[in-house]
C-alpha positions as CSV (number, residue, x, y, z in Angstrom):
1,X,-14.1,10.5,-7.5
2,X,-14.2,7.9,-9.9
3,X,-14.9,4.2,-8.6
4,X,-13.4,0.5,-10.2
5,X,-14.3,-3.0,-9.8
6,X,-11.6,-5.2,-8.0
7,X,-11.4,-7.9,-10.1
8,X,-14.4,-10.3,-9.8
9,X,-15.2,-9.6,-6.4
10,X,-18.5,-7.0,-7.1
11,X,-16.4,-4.5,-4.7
12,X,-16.4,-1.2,-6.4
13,X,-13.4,1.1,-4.9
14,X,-12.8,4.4,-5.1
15,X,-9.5,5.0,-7.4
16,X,-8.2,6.8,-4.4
17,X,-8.1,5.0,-1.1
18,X,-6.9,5.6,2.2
19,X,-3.7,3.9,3.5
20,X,-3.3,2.9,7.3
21,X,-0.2,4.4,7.6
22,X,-1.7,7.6,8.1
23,X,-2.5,7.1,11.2
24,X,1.1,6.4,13.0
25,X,4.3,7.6,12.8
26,X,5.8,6.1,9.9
27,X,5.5,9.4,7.6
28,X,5.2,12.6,10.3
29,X,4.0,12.9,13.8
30,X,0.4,11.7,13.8
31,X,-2.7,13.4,16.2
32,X,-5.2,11.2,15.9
33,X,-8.0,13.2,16.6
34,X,-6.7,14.6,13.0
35,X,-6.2,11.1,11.7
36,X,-9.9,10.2,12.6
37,X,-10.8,13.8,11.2
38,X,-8.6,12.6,8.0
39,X,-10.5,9.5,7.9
40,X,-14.5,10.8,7.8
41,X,-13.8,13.9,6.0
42,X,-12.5,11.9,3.2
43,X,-15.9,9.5,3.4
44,X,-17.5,12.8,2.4
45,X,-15.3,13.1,-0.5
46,X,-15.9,9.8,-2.0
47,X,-13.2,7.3,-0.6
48,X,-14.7,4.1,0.5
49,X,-11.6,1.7,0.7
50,X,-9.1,1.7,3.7
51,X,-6.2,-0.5,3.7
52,X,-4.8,-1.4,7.3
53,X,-2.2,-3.3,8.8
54,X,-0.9,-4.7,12.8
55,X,2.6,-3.5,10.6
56,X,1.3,0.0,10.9
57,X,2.4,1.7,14.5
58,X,1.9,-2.6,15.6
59,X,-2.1,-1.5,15.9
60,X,-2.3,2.3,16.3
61,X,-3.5,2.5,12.8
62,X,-6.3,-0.3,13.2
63,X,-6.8,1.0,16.6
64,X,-7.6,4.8,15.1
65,X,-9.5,3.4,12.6
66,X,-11.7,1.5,14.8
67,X,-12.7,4.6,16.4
68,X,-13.1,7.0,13.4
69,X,-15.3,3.9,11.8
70,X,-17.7,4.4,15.1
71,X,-21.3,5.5,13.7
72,X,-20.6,4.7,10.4
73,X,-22.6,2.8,8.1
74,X,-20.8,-1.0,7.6
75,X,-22.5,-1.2,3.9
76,X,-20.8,2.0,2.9
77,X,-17.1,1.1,3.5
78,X,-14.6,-1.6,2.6
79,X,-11.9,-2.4,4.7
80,X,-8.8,-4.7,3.8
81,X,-6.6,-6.1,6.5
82,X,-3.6,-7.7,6.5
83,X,-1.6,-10.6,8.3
84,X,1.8,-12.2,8.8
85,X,3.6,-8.9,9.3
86,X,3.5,-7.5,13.4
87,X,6.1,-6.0,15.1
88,X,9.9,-3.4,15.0
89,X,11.7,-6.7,17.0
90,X,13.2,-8.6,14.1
91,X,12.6,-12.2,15.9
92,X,8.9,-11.2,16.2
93,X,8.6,-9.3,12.9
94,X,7.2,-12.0,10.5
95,X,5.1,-14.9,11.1
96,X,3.4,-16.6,8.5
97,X,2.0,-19.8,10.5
98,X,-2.0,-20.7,10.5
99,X,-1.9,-20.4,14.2
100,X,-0.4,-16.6,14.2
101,X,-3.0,-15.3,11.5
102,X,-5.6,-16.7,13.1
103,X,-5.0,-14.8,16.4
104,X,-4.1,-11.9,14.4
105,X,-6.8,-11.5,12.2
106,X,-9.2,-11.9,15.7
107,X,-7.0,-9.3,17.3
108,X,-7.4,-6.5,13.6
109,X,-11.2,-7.4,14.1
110,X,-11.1,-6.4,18.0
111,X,-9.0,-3.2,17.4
112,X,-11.3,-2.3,14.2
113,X,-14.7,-2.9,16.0
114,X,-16.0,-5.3,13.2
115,X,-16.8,-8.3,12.2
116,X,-15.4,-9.1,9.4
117,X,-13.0,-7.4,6.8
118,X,-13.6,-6.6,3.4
119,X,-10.1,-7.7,2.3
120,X,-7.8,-10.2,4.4
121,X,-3.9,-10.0,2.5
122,X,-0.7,-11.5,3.2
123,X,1.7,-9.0,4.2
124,X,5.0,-9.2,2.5
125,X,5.5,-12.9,1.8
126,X,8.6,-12.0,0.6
127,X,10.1,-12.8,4.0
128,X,8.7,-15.9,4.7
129,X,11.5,-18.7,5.6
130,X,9.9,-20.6,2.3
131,X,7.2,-20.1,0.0
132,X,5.8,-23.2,0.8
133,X,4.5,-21.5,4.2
134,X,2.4,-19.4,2.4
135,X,0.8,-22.0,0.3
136,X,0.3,-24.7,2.9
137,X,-0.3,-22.6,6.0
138,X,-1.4,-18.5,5.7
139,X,-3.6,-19.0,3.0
140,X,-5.3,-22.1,3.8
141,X,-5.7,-20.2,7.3
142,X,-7.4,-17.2,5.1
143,X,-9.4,-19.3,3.4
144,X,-10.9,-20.9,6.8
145,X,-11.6,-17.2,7.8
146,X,-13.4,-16.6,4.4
147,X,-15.4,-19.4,5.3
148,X,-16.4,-18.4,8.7
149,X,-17.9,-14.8,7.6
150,X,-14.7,-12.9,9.0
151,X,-13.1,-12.3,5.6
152,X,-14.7,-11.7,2.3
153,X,-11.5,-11.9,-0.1
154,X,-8.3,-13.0,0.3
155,X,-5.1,-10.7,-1.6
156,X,-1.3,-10.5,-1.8
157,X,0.5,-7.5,-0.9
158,X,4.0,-7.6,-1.8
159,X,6.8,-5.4,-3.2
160,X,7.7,-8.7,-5.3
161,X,5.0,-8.8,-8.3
162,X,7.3,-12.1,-9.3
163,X,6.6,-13.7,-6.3
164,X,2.5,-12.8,-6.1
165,X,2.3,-13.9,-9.7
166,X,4.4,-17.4,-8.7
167,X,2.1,-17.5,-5.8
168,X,-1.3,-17.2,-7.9
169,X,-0.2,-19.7,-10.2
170,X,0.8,-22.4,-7.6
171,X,-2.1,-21.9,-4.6
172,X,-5.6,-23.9,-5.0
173,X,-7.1,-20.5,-3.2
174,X,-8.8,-18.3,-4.3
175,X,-6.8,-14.9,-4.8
176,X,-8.9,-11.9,-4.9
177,X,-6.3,-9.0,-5.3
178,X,-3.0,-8.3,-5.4
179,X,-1.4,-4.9,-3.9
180,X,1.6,-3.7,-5.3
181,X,3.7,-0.8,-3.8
182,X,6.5,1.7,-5.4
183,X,5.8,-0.1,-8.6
184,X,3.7,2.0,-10.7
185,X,5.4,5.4,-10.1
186,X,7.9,7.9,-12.2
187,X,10.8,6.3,-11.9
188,X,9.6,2.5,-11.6
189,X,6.2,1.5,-13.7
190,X,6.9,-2.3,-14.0
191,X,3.5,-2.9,-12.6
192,X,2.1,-2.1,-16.2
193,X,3.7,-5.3,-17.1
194,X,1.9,-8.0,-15.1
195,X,-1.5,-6.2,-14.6
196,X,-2.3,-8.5,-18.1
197,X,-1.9,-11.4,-16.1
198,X,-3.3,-10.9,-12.9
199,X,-6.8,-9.0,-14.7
200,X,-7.1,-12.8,-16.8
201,X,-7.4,-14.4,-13.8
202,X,-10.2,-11.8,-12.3
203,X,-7.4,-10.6,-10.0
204,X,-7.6,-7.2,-8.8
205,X,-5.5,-4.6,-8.9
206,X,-4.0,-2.1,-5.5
207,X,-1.6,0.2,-5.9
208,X,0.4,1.8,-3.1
209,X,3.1,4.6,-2.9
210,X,2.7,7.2,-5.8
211,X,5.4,8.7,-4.2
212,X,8.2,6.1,-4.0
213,X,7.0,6.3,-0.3
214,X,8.4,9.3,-0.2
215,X,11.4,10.0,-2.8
216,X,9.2,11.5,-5.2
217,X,8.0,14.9,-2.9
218,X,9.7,18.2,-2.4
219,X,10.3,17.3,1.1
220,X,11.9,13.5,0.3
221,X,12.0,10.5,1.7
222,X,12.3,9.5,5.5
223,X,15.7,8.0,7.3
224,X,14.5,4.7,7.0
225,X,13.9,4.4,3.4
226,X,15.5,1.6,1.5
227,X,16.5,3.0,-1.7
228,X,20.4,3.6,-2.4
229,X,22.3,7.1,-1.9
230,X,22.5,7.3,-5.9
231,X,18.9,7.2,-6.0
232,X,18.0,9.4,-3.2
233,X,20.3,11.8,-4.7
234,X,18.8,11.8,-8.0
235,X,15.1,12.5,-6.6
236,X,16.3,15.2,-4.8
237,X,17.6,17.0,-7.9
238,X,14.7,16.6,-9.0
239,X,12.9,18.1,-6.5
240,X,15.1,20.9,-6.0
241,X,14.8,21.9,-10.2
242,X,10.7,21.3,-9.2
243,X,11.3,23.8,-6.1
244,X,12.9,26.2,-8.3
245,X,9.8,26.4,-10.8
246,X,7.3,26.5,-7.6
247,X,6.2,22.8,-8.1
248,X,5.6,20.2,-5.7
249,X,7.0,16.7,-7.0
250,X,4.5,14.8,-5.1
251,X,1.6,16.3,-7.3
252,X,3.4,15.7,-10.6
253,X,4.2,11.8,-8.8
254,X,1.0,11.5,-7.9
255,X,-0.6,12.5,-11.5
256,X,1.4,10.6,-13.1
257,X,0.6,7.5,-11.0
258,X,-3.3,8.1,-10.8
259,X,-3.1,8.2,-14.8
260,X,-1.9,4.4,-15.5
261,X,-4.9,2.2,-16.9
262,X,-5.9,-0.6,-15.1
263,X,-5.5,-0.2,-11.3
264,X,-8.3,-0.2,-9.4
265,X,-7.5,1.6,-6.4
266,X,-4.2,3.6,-5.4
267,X,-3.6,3.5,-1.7
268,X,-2.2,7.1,-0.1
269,X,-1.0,7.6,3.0
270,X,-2.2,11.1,3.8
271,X,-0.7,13.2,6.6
272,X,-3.8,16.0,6.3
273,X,-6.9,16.5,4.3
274,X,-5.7,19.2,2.1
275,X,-3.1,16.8,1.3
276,X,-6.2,14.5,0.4
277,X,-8.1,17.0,-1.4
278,X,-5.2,18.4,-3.2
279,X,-4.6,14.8,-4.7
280,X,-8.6,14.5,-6.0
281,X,-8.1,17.5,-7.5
282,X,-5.2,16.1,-9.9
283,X,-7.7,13.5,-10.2
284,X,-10.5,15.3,-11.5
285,X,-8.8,18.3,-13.4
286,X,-5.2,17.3,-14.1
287,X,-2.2,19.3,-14.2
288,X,-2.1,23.1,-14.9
289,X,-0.3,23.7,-18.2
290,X,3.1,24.5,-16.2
291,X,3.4,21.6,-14.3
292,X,3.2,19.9,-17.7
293,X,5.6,21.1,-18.9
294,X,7.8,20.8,-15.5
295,X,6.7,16.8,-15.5
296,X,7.8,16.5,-19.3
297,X,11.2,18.4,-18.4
298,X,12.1,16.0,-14.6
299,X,10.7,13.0,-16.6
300,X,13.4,13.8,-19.4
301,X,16.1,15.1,-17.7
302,X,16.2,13.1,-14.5
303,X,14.6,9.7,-15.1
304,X,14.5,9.3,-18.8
305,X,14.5,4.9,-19.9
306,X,16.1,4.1,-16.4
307,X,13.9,2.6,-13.6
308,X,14.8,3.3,-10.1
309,X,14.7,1.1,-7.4
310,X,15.2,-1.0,-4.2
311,X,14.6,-4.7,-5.5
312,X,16.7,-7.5,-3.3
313,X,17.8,-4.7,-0.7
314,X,15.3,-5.3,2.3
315,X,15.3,-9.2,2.4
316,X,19.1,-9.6,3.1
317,X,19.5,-6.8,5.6
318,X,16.5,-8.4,7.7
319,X,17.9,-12.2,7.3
320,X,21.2,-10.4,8.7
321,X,19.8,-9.2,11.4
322,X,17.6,-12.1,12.1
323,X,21.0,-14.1,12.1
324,X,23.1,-12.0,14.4
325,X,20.1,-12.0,17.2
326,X,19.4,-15.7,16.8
327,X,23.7,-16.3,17.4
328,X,23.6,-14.1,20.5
């Protein structure tokens, strides 16, 4: 394992982290006596970041984690946490205000079994009713928490990077980190283009989803991903020609992802440990010389100069929804 600085926040993390949602539902059935199995096995193997979220299984995720973090040294872990994104209802989905944050940054603290988290981040911003919420309300909120030892850092996490850069440049707090998801992958790498910007300002840097959260693996994505029939149909050519040649997609993904300069730590969701350990390994030894040339070939033939992806798909489908259970 090889280990960054987040930006100008001393915190070292190990380039591979742990992501909450592998400990609920979201990707496969989850056991959690594996999950907290998952979790200390991979302390062993050098991870000591874990990104969580209420989002994730609304607390199983922060709940598991609370119990696999039982016995564990506090100094030899970070932890980030997130707020403003709960539950499946779509009234009760989002709520950015200083009151909610509050309670739910108490209630991650209860479920985790600490006292403070490493990393406290504003979940997907993007669906806030105005940007002016997050500036005058969630992070001022954060920045109270910082203040009263239950935060360390405060971060973005957003599928926007727009929108987190807008927000750096307009907020009087403090931003620690940002956390970018699907945008540092195969078929989308835009993240390269703002990582500039956000390192000048002693930002750092989290990356989530090698995998297009899913599109980019030999099994492919779940029912509920966002991206468009086209695109789910070109990944899974993809994955079949990588099947045919006795390749897993996920590994070439997942190479190519953990090879981009300038992130400093790439969040995985990992159903099992050999899943974990399969990923250090392209960490530490790369590619065999086949799956070279198998990454040169799908990179060529299937997502050669066009970037894939989902931007301004989620937003309007959940302000629909929103609007057709407030008219009823």
């Amino acid at each position: 394992m090889k280990y960054n600085n987040l930006g100008d926040t001393g915190m070292k993390l190990s380039h591979i982290s742990l992501g909450g949602t592998a400990f609920t539902n979201i990707y496969g059935k989850f056991d959690e006596d594996r999950g907290i199995q998952l979790l200390r096995e991979s302390f062993k193997l050098g991870v000591n970041y874990i990104e969580t979220s209420p989002w994730y299984g609304q607390g199983s995720s922060e709940r598991t984690i609370g119990k696999a973090l039982k016995g564990i040294p506090r100094d030899s872990y970070y932890i980030g946490g997130k707020v403003g994104r709960y539950e499946k209802d779509v009234e009760r989905m989002f709520d950015f205000s200083a009151e909610r944050v509050t309670a739910s940054l108490e209630q991650s603290l209860g479920l985790l079994g600490l006292e403070y988290v490493d990393l406290i981040q504003v979940h997907d911003p993007t669906f806030a009713p105005d940007t002016s919420v997050i500036l005058k309300e969630t992070l001022p909120a954060l920045e109270r928490a910082v203040r009263d030892g239950k935060a360390r850092y405060i971060g973005l996490a957003d599928y926007d990077l727009d929108l987190m850069k807008e927000i750096v440049e307009e907020t009087d707090v403090k931003i620690s980190s940002i956390l970018s998801y699907a945008k540092s992958t195969m078929i989308d790498n835009r993240l390269q283009n703002y990582t500039t910007f956000f390192k000048s300002k002693g930002i750092g840097i989290i990356n989530a989803a090698a995998t297009g959260m899913g599109l980019l693996s030999n099994m492919g994505p779940q029912p509920w991903h966002p991206a468009s029939d086209d695109i789910k149909a070109l990944c899974k050519r993809a994955s079949e020609y990588c099947k045919s040649q006795n390749v897993e997609l996920a590994r070439l993904a997942t190479w190519f992802t953990l090879s981009q300069p300038g992130i400093d730590t790439n969040v995985c969701g990992f159903l099992t440990l050999d899943h974990f350990v399969d990923s250090l390994q392209c960490l530490e030894t790369g590619l065999s010389r086949h799956e070279q040339t198998i990454l040169a070939y799908v990179q060529e033939r299937f997502f050669d100069k066009v970037t894939l992806h989902w931007d301004g798909v989620e937003l309007p489908v959940y302000q629909e929804k929103l609007r057709k259970r407030l008219a009823q």
